[in-house]
N, C-alpha and C positions, 0 to 999 in steps of 0.2 A: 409096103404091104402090111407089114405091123399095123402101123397106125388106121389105117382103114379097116383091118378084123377090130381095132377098138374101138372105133367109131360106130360099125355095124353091131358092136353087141350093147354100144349106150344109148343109141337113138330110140330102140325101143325099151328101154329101161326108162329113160325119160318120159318117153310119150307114156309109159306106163305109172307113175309115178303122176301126173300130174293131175289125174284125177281123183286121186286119194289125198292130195295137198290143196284140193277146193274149201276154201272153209266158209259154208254155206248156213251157215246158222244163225246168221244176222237178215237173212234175207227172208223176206216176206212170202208165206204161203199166198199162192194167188189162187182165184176162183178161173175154173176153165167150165168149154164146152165140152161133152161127151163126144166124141166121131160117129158119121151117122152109121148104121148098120148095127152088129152085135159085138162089133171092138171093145174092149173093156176099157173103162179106165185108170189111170193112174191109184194112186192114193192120195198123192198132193203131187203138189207142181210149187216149184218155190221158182221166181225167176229174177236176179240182182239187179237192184238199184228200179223196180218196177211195185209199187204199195197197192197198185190197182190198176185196171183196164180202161183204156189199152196202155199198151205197155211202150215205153219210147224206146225206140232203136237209131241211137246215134249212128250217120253216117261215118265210117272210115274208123269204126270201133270192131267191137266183139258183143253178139248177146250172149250171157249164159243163165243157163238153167239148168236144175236139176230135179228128175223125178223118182219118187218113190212107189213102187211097183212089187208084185206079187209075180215069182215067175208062172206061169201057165204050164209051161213045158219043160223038157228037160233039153235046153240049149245049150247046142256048141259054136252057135255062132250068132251076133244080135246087129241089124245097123237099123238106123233110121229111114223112115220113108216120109219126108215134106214135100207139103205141099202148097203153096201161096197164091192168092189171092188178093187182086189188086185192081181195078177200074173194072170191074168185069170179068179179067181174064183170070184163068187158072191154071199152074204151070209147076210141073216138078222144080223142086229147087236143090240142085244136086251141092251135096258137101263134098269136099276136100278127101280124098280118099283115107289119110289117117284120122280124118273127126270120124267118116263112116263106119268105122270098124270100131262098134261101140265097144266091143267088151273091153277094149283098150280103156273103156271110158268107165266102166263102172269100180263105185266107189267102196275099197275096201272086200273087193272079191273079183276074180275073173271067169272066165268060161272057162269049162262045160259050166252051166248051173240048172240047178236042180226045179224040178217040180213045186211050190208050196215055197221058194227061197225068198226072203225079204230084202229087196236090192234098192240101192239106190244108184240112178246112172246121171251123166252128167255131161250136159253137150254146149257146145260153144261153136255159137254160128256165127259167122263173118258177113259183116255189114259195109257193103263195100261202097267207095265212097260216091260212084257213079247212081246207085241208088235214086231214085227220085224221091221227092217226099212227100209221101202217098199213105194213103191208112192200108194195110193190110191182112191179112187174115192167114194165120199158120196154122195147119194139119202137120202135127208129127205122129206118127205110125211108127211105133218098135218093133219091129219083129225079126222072127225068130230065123233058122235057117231053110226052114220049109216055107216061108211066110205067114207062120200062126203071130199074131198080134200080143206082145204083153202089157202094151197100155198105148192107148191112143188119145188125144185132147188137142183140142183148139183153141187158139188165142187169137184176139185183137192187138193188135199192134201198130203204130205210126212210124214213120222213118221221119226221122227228125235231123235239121242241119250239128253237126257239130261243132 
């Protein structure tokens, strides 16, 4: 029984923890699209091991990226909402329930945050190896727990063999 209350109090120390141990400053600011509507966007979008679009997404890897953002609201709670795009069709693409709980993910601060707060959040999508290899098109949508947006962008992207 021990051992399992210490396990349940390190898993999220972990998960927490490992978005403050991103070290993102080698990575290339990329040029995104805005999301259609009145979404705001980012500030930048840096996304690893990607110098320019589209961006390759090795099969049976990890992509990561991290965005710098202005909060809008005063959130207590943030996940993402993607969405991809691929021969035509368009289709939610659901993350892992501890990637979706961003504020796990952001870097150097956690929820609530504030109004006017200068955040940087940090997501790691799973590129699974069944993937085809296909150009596709990413919509991620941040928001908040009402669904107010704190930055939204699109990328081009290939799924590439690894």
């Amino acid at each position: 029984m021990f051992k399992f209350l210490i396990l349940v109090a390190l898993v999220p120390a972990v998960m927490l923890q490992n978005a403050d141990n991103v070290n993102y400053d080698n990575w290339d600011v990329i040029p995104f699209r805005p999301c259609a509507g009145a979404r705001p966007p980012p500030a930048t979008l840096r996304i690893e091991n990607c110098p320019q679009m589209p961006c390759e997404l090795r099969r049976g890897s990890s992509a990561m990226m991290v965005m710098d953002y202005t909060s809008l609201t005063d959130a207590t709670e943030l996940r993402p909402v993607v969405t991809a795009t691929a021969l035509g069709i368009t289709a939610p693409y659901e993350l892992p329930a501890n990637i979706a709980a961003a504020c796990n993910w952001l870097v150097g601060a956690r929820c609530p945050t504030s109004v006017g707060e200068d955040l940087t959040w940090h997501l790691t999508m799973p590129i699974t190896a069944i993937y085809p290899l296909v150009s596709v098109t990413i919509e991620i949508d941040l928001q908040d727990q009402s669904g107010q947006t704190q930055g939204c962008f699109v990328v081009d992207t290939r799924v590439v063999a690894n």
